[in-house]
C-alpha positions as CSV (number, residue, x, y, z in Angstrom):
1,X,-150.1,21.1,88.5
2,X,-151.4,22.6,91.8
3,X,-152.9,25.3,93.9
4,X,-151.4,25.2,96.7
5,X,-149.3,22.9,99.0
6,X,-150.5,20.9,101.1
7,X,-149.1,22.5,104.6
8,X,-150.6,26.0,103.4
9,X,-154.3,25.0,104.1
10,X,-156.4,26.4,107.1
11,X,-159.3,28.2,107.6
12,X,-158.8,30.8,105.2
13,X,-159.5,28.7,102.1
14,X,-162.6,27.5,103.2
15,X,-165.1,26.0,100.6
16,X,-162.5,27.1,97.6
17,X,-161.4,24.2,95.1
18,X,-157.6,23.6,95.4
19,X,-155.5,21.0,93.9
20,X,-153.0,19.2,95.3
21,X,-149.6,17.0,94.8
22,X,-147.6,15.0,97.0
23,X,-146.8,11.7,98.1
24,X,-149.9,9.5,100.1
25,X,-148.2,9.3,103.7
26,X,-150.8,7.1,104.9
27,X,-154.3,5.9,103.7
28,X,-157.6,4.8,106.4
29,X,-160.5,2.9,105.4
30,X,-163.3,4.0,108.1
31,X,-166.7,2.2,107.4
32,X,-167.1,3.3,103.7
33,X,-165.1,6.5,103.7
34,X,-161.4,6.6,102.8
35,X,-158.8,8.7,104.4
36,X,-155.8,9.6,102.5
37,X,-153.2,12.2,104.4
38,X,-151.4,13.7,101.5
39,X,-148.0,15.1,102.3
40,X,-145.7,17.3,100.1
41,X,-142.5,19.5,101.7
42,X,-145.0,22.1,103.6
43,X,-146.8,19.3,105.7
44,X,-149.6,17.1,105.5
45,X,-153.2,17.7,104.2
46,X,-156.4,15.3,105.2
47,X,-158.1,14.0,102.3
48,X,-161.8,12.4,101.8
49,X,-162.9,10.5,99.4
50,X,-166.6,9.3,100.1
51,X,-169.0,6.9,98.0
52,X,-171.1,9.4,96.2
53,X,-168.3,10.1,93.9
54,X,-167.8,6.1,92.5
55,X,-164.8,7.1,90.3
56,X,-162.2,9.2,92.7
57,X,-163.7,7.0,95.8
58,X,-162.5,3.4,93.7
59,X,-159.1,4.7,92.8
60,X,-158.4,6.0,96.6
61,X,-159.3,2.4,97.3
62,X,-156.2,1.4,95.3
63,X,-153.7,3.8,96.5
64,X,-150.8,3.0,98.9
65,X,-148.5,4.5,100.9
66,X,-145.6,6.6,99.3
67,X,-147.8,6.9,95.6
68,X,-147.5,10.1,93.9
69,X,-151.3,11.8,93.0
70,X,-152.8,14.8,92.4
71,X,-155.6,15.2,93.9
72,X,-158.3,18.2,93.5
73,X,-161.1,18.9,96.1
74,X,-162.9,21.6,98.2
75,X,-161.6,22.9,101.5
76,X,-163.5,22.0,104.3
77,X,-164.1,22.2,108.6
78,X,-162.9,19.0,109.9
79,X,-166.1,17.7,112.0
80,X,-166.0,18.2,115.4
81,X,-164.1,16.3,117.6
82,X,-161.8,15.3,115.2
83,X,-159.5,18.7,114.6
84,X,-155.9,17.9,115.1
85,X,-154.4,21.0,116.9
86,X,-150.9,18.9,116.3
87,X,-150.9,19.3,112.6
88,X,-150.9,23.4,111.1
89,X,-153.8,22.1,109.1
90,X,-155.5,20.2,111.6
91,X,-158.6,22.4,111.2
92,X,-159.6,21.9,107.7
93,X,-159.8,18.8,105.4
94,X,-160.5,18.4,101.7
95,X,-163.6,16.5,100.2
96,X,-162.2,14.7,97.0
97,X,-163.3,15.4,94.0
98,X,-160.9,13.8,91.4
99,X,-157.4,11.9,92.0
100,X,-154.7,10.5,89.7
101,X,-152.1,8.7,90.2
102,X,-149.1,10.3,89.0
103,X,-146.8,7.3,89.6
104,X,-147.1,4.2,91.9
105,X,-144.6,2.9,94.4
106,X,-143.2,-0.4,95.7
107,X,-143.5,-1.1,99.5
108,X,-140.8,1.4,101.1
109,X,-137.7,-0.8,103.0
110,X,-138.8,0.6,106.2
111,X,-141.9,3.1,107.6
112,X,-141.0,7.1,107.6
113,X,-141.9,6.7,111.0
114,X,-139.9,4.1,112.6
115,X,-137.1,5.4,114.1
116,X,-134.4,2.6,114.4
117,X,-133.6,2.3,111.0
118,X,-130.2,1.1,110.6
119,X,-128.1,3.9,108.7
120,X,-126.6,2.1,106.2
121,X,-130.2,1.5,105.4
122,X,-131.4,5.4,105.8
123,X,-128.5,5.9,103.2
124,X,-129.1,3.2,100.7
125,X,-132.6,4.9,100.5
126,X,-131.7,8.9,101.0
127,X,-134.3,9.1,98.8
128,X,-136.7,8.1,101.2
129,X,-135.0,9.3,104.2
130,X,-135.5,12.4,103.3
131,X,-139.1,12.6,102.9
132,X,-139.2,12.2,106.5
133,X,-140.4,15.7,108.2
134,X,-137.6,15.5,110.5
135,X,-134.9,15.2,107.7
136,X,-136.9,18.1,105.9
137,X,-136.9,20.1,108.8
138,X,-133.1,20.1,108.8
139,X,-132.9,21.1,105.1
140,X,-135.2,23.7,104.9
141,X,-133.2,24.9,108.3
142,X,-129.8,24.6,106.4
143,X,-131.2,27.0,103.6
144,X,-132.3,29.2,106.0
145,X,-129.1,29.5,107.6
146,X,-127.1,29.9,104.7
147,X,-129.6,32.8,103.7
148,X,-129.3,34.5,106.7
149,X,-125.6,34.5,106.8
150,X,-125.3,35.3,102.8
151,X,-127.8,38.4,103.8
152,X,-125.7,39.9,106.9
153,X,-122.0,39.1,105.0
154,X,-123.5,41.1,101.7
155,X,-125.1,44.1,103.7
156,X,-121.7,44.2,105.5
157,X,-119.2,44.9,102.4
158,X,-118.2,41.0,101.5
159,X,-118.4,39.7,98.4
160,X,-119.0,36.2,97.6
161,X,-116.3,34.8,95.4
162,X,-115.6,31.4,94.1
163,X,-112.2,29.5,94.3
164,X,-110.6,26.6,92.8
165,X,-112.0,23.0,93.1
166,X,-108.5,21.8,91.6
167,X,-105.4,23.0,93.1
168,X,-102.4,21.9,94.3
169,X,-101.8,19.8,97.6
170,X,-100.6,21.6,100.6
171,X,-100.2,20.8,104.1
172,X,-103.4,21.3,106.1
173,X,-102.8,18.7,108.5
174,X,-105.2,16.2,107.0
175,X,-104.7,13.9,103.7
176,X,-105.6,15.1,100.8
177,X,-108.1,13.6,98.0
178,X,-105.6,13.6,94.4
179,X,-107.2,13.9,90.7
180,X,-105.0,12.8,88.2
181,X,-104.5,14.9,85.3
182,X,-105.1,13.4,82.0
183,X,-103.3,16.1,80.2
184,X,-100.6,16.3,82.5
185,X,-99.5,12.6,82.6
186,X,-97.8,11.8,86.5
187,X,-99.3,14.6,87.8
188,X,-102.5,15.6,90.3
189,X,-104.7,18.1,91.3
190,X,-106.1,18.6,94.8
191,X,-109.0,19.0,96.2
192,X,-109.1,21.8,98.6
193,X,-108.6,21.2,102.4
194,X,-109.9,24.7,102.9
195,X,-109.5,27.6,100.6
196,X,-106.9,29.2,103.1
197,X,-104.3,30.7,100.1
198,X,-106.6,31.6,97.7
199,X,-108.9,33.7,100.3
200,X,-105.2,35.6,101.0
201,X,-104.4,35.9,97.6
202,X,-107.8,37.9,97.1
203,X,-106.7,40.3,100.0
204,X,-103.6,40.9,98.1
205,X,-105.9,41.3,95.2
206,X,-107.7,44.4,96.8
207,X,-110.9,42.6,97.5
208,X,-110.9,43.7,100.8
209,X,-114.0,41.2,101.9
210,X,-114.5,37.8,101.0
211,X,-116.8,35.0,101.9
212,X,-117.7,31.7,100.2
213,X,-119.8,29.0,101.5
214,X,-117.7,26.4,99.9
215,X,-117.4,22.7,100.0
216,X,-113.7,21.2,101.6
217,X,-112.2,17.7,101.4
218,X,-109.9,15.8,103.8
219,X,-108.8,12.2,103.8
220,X,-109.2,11.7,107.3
221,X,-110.7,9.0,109.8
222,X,-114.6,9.9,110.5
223,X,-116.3,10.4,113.4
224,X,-119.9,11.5,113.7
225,X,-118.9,15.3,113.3
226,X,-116.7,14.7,110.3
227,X,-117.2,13.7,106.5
228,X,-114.9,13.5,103.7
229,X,-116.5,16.3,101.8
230,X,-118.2,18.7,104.6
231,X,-119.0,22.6,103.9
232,X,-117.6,25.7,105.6
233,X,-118.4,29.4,105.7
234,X,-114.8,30.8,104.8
235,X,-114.3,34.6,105.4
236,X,-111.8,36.9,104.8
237,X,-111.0,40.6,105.7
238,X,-108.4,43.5,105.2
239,X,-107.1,45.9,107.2
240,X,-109.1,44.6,110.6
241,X,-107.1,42.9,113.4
242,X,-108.8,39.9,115.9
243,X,-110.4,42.3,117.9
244,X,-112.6,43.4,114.6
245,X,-112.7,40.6,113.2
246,X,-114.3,38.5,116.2
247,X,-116.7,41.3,116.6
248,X,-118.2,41.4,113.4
249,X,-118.6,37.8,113.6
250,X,-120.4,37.2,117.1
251,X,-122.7,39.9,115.9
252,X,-123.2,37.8,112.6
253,X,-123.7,34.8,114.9
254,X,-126.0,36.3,117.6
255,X,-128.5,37.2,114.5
256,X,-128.0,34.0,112.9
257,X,-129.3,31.8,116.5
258,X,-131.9,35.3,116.3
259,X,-133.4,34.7,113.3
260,X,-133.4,31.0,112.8
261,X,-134.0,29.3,115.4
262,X,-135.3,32.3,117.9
263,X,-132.7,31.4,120.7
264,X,-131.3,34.6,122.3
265,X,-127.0,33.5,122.7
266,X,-125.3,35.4,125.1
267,X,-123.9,38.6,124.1
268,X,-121.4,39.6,124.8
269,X,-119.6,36.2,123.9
270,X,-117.3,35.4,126.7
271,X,-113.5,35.3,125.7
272,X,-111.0,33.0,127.4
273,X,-107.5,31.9,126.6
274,X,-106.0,29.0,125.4
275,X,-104.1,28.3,128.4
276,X,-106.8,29.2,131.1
277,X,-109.7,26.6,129.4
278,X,-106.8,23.7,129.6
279,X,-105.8,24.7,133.0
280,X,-109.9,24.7,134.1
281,X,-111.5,22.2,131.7
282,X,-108.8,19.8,130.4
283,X,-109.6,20.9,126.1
284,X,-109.0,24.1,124.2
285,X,-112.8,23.8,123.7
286,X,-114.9,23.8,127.0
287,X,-118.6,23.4,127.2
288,X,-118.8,26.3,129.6
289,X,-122.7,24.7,130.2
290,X,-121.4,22.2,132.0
291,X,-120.3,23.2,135.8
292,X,-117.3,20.6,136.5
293,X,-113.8,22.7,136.6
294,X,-110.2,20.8,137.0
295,X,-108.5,22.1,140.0
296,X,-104.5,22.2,139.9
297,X,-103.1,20.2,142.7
298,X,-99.4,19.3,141.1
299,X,-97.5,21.4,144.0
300,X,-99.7,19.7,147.2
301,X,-98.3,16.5,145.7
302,X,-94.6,16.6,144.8
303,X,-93.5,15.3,148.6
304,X,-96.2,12.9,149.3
305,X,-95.7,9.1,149.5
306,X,-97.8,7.9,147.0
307,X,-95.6,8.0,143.7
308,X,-98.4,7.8,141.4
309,X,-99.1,11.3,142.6
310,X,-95.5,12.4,143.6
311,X,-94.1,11.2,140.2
312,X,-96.0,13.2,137.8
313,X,-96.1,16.0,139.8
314,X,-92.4,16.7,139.7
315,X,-92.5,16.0,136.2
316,X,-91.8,18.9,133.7
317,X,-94.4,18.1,131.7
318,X,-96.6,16.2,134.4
319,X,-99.3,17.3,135.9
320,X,-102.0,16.2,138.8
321,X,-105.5,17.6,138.8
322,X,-108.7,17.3,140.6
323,X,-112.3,17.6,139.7
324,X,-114.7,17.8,142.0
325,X,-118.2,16.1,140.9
326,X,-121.1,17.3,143.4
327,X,-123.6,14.9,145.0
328,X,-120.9,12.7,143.2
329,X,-120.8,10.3,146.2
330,X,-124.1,8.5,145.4
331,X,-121.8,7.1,142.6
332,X,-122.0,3.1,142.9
333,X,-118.3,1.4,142.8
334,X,-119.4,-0.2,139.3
335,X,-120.0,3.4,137.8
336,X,-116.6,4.8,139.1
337,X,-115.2,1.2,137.8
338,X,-116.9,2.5,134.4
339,X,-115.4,5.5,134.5
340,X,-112.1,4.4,135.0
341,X,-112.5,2.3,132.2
342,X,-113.6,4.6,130.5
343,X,-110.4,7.0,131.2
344,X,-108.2,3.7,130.2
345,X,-109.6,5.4,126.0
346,X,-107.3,8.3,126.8
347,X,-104.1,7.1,128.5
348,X,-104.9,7.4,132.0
349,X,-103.4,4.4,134.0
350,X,-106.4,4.8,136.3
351,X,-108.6,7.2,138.2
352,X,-107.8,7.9,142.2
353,X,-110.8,9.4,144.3
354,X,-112.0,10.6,147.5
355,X,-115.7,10.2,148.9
356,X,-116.4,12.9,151.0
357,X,-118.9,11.5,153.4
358,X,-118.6,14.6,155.9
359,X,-116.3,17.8,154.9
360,X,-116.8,19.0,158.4
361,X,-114.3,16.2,159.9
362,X,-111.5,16.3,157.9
363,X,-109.7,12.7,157.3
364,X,-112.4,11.3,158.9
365,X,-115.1,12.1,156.9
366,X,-113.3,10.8,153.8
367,X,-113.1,7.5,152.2
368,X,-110.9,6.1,149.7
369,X,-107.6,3.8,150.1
370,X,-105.3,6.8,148.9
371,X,-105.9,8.7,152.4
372,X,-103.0,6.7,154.0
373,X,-100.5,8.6,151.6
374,X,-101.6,11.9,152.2
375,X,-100.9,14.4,155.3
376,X,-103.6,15.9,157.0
377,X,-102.4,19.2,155.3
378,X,-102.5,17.8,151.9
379,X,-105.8,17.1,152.2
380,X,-107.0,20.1,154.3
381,X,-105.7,22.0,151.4
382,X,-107.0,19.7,149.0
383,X,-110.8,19.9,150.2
384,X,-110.3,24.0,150.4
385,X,-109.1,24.3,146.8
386,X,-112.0,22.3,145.2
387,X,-114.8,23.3,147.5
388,X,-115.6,19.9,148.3
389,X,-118.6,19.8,149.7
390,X,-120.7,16.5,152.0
391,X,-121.5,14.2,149.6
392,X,-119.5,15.4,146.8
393,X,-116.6,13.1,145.1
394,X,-113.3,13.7,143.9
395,X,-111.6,12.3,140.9
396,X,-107.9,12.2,140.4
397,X,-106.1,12.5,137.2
398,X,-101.8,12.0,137.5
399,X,-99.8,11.5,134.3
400,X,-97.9,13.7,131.7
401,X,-100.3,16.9,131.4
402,X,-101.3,15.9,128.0
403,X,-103.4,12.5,129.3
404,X,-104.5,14.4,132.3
405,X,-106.0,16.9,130.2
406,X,-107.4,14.8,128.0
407,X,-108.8,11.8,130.3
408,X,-110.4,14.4,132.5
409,X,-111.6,16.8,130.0
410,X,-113.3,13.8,128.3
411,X,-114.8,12.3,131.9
412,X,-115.7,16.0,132.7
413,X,-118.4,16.1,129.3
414,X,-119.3,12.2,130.6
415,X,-120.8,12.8,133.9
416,X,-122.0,15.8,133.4
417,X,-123.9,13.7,130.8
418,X,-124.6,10.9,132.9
419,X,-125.9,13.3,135.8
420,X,-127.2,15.9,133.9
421,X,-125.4,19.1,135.3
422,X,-125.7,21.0,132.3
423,X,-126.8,24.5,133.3
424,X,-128.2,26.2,130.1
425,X,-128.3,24.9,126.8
426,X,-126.7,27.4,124.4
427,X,-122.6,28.8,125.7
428,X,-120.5,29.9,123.0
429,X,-116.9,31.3,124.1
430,X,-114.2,32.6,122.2
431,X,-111.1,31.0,122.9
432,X,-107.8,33.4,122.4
433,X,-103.7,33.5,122.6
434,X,-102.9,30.0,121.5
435,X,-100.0,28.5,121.2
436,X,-98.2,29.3,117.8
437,X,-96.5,26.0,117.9
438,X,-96.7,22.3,119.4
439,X,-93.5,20.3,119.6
440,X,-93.8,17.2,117.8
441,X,-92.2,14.8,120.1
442,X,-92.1,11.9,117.6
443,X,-90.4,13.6,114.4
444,X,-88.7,16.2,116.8
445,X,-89.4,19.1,115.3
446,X,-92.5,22.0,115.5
447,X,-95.4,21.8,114.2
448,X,-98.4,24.6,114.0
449,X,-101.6,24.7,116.3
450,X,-103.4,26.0,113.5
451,X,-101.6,26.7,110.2
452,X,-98.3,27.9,108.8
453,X,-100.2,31.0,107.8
454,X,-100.7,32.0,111.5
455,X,-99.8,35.4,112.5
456,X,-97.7,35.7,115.8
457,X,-98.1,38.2,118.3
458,X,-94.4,39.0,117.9
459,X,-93.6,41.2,115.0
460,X,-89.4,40.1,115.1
461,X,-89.0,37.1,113.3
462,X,-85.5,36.6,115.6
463,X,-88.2,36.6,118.3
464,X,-90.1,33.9,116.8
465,X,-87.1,31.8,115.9
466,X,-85.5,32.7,119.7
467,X,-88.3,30.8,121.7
468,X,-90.9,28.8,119.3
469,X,-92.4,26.8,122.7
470,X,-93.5,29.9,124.3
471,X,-94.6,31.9,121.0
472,X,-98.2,32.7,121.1
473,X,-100.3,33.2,118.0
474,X,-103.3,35.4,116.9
475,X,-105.7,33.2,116.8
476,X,-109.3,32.6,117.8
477,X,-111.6,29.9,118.0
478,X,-115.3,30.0,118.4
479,X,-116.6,27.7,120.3
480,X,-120.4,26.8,121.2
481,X,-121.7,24.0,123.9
482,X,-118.3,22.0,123.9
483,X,-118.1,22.0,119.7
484,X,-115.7,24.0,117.8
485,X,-117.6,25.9,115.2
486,X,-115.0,28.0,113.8
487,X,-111.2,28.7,113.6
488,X,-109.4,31.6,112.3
489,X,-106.4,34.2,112.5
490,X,-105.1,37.2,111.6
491,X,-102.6,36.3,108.8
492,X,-98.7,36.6,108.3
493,X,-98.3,39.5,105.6
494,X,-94.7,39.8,105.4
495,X,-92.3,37.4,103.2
496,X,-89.6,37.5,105.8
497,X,-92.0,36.4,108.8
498,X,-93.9,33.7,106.6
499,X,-90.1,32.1,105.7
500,X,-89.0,32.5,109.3
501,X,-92.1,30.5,110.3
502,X,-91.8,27.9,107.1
503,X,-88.2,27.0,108.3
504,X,-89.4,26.8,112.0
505,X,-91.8,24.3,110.9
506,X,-88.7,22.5,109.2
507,X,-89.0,23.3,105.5
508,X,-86.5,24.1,103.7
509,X,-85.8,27.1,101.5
510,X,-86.5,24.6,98.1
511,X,-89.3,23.1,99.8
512,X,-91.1,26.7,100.7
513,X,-90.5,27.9,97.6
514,X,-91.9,24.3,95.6
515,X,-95.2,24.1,97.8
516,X,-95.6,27.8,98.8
517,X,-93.4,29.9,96.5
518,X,-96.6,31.5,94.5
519,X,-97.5,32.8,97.9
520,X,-94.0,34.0,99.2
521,X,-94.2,36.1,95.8
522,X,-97.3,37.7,96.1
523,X,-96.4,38.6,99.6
524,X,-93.7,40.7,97.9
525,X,-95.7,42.8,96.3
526,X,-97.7,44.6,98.8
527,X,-99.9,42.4,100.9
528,X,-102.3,44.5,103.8
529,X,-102.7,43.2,106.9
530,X,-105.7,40.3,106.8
531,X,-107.4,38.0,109.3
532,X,-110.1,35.5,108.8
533,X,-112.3,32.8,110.2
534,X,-113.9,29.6,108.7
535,X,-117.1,28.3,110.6
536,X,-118.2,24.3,109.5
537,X,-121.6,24.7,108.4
538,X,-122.6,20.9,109.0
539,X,-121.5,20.8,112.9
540,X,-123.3,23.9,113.3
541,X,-126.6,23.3,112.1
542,X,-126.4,19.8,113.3
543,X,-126.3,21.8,116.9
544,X,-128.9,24.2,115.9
545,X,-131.0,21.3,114.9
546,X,-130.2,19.0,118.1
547,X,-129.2,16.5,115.4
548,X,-126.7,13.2,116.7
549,X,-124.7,13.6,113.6
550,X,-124.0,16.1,110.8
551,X,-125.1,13.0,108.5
552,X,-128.8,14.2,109.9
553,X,-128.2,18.0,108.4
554,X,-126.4,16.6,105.0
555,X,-128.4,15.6,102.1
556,X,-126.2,13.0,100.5
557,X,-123.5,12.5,103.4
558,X,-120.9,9.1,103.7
559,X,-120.9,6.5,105.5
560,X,-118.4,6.5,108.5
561,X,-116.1,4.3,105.9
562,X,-116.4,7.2,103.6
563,X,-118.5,5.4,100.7
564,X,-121.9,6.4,99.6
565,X,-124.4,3.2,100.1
566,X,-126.7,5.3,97.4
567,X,-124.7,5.2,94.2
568,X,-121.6,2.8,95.7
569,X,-119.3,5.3,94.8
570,X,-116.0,5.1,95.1
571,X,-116.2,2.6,92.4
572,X,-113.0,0.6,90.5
573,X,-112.1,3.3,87.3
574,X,-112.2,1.5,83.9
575,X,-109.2,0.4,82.1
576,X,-109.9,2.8,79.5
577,X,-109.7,5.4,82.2
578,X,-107.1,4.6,83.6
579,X,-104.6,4.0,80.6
580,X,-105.7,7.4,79.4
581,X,-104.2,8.8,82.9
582,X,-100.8,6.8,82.8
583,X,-102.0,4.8,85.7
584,X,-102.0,1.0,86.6
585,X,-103.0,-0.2,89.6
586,X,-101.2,-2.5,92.0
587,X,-101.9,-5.7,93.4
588,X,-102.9,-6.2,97.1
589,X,-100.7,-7.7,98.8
590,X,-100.8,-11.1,100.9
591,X,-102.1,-10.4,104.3
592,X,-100.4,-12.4,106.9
């Protein structure tokens, strides 16, 4: 039905006939002669329909934004003075010669321009959303990542392979979404969390190389960098170890930023552990762009007077920390009462600080009603360790390490935003040597940092089962401007490791063998050494975009609610549907 789209004219199609389809963006009525900018997925075209044609010139009259037409003309110069060097075709224009009107359209619920649309709004009408050149520009840039990334994984040995949509549940540290089997009365399917044991089950399989961009599912509370349904690239390799594995990727990623979005990331990626980016930044995923560093202070505070320093910093798992924010002195007292609101979010009780007014005089150059606690010494040291500088201001975080780490790591990314310290605009690191295991204070038992699949960096199982607390893991975490883009690990391949860590973890020989037997057994019969990563597609392109949300960089996302204002889905099941699967549904009960 056409020539060409409408983004591909210019200068080189002068005085041919093309024909064109698309939607009417926006129709103009100057003096006699109608405008019409027609737009299609490649951009807009300028259309004129003038008098001397009665026919095409009277149905142009009748159009309205968002019709559908095609529209046939010849290519022309725009007169002069009126070329549009914003537009890619703001050279040429097209003299009308015929139009129809392929199908008309109500009044849209709000302009493709206007950018406060509410978004349950934007998603009641995804339709319409994404006609919007923004929204476009973030598809066609998702295909052209997951092109790029398809093209560099085959031309390195992987092979794309498919796995299950319905499997069973197993614990990924998220709920899972159940489908009840109608052939199997009582019992459910699940939908995969990650494909994390089929992936190993192909390296036991001889595959070697695996990768699948593949669509996950968690149950889980949403925020704007989550969805119930989001989409990963999920690798897999054999016979590589973390060093290997990390490489290939960061040269996969480098050519990825490369090629789609021309940005030139650092190369090589930096590597820091898991224990060094808590001690200095408060989160096992820094944004290494921004400048503020926590400064351990727990040992100049264990014999001062003030307890609220003292107490935590003779704690075993307590810990007192500094961060020095520069120029931070200009802060008014209702922006540091902001902030330690702000902290309150996190745990922290409150937020101590120091203005330093002059760094030259010691004590009295300092202001803040904590001075009286401190000895000269404490805070001679104090100023050395974080470089305080005139005018700079220091904030205080004291509490178990956990809240410290968290309040501060979370003001850190907060006033660096506020302030805008942000050095560069593109830092990925690598983040190495977690912990294999957190101890779950609550239920008293372990629990895994990543995934009972984890390799550690013990071989011994008695090692393992000796000291879990101070086990590390070989894991790896890529990490890019604050975000976590992708996790992986090389694997557990032995039986006897993966049941040393499954009891560890407090299940039972029955349990293993219920939930994980099928892998226990295929680990017996000759499993190679594997490792893998898994990078979330959405977060990524929603930071190669500069999108606020991953809902920008998803066609058909949720709501934050996890429903879909487009088709109202979930929706109540039919009786019919559900006696056919054995199930009845309760009653709410009475809310108090």
């Amino acid at each position: 039905m056409r020539s060409h789209y409408c983004g591909q004219l210019n200068t080189s199609l002068l005085d041919q006939k093309v024909e064109l389809c698309g939607w009417v963006h926006r129709r103009r009525d100057h003096g006699g002669v109608i405008f019409i900018d027609l737009r299609d997925r490649a951009g807009l075209a300028q259309i004129v329909f003038d008098p001397d044609r009665p026919e095409p010139f009277s149905i142009a009259d009748t159009v309205r934004n968002e019709y559908v037409v095609r529209i046939t003309g010849q290519v022309r110069h725009r007169p002069e003075g009126t070329v549009n060097r914003d537009l890619a075709t703001g050279e040429v224009e097209v003299l009308g010669h015929s139009i129809e009107i392929l199908n008309r359209a109500k009044t849209p619920p709000f302009q493709l321009d206007d950018e406060n649309v509410a978004d349950d709004t934007r998603l009641r009408y995804r339709y319409i959303d994404l006609r919007r050149p923004q929204m476009q520009d973030n598809i066609r840039l998702r295909a052209r990542v997951a092109k790029i990334l398809r093209n560099f994984l085959d031309d390195h040995g992987f092979l794309e392979i498919e796995t299950p949509m319905l499997t069973k549940a197993t614990p990924e540290g998220a709920r899972d979404y159940l489908v009840p089997s109608r052939t199997h009365p009582g019992a459910f399917f699940a939908l995969p969390q990650s494909p994390q044991l089929f992936k190993q089950l192909l390296m036991m399989s001889g595959m070697d190389r695996y990768y699948q961009i593949v669509r996950c599912f968690r149950d889980e509370d949403l925020r704007a960098d989550r969805q119930p349904e989001f989409t990963q690239l999920d690798i897999e390799t054999s016979f590589m170890d973390e060093k290997q594995i990390t490489a290939i990727m960061e040269e996969m990623f480098i050519k990825l930023f490369k090629d789609a979005i021309n940005v030139n990331l650092p190369s090589p990626v930096p590597r820091m552990t898991y224990a060094d980016a808590v001690h200095r930044f408060g989160t096992d995923h820094p944004d290494l762009c921004n400048p503020l560093e926590l400064t351990e202070v727990s040992d100049l505070m264990k014999q001062v007077e003030f307890k609220v320093f003292s107490g935590p910093a003779n704690m075993t798992n307590g810990r007192v920390a500094a961060m020095r924010v520069p120029k931070g002195g200009e802060l008014t007292r209702k922006q540091i009462d902001d902030y330690t609101a702000y902290v309150a979010n996190f745990g922290a009780k409150g937020l101590a600080y120091i203005k330093v007014n002059d760094a030259g005089k010691g004590r009295e150059g300092l202001q803040s009603p904590i001075l009286k606690f401190l000895p000269d010494e404490v805070i001679a040291e104090l100023l050395k360790r974080s470089r305080a500088e005139t005018g700079d201001l220091i904030f205080f975080g004291a509490d178990k390490a956990k809240i410290v780490n968290d309040s501060l790591g979370a003001l850190r990314n907060q006033i660096a935003s506020d302030l805008t310290l942000l050095t560069s605009q593109w830092q990925p690191v690598w983040i190495t040597d977690f912990p294999m295991f957190e101890y779950n204070e609550e239920e008293r038992r372990w629990d895994s940092l990543h995934h009972p699949f984890t390799a550690p960096r013990v071989t011994d199982p008695a090692e393992v089962e000796a000291d879990p607390g101070k086990c590390l893991s070989r894991a790896y975490d890529l990490v890019l401007n604050g975000t976590e883009l992708g996790g992986g690990s090389v694997r557990i391949h032995t039986p006897e490791m993966q049941r040393t860590v499954l009891r560890l973890l407090g299940m039972g020989a029955e349990e293993a063998e219920e939930k994980f037997g099928f892998l226990i057994n295929a680990l017996d019969y000759g499993c190679p050494p594997h490792g893998g990563i898994a990078f979330g597609l959405d977060r990524m392109i929603m930071l190669m975009s500069g999108a606020p949300s991953i809902r920008d960089v998803i066609a058909f996302p949720k709501t934050q609610t996890a429903n879909c204002p487009l088709t109202s889905a979930p929706a109540p099941a039919s009786l019919k549907q559900l006696r056919e699967l054995g199930i009845r549904l309760a009653k709410p009960g009475k809310t108090e």
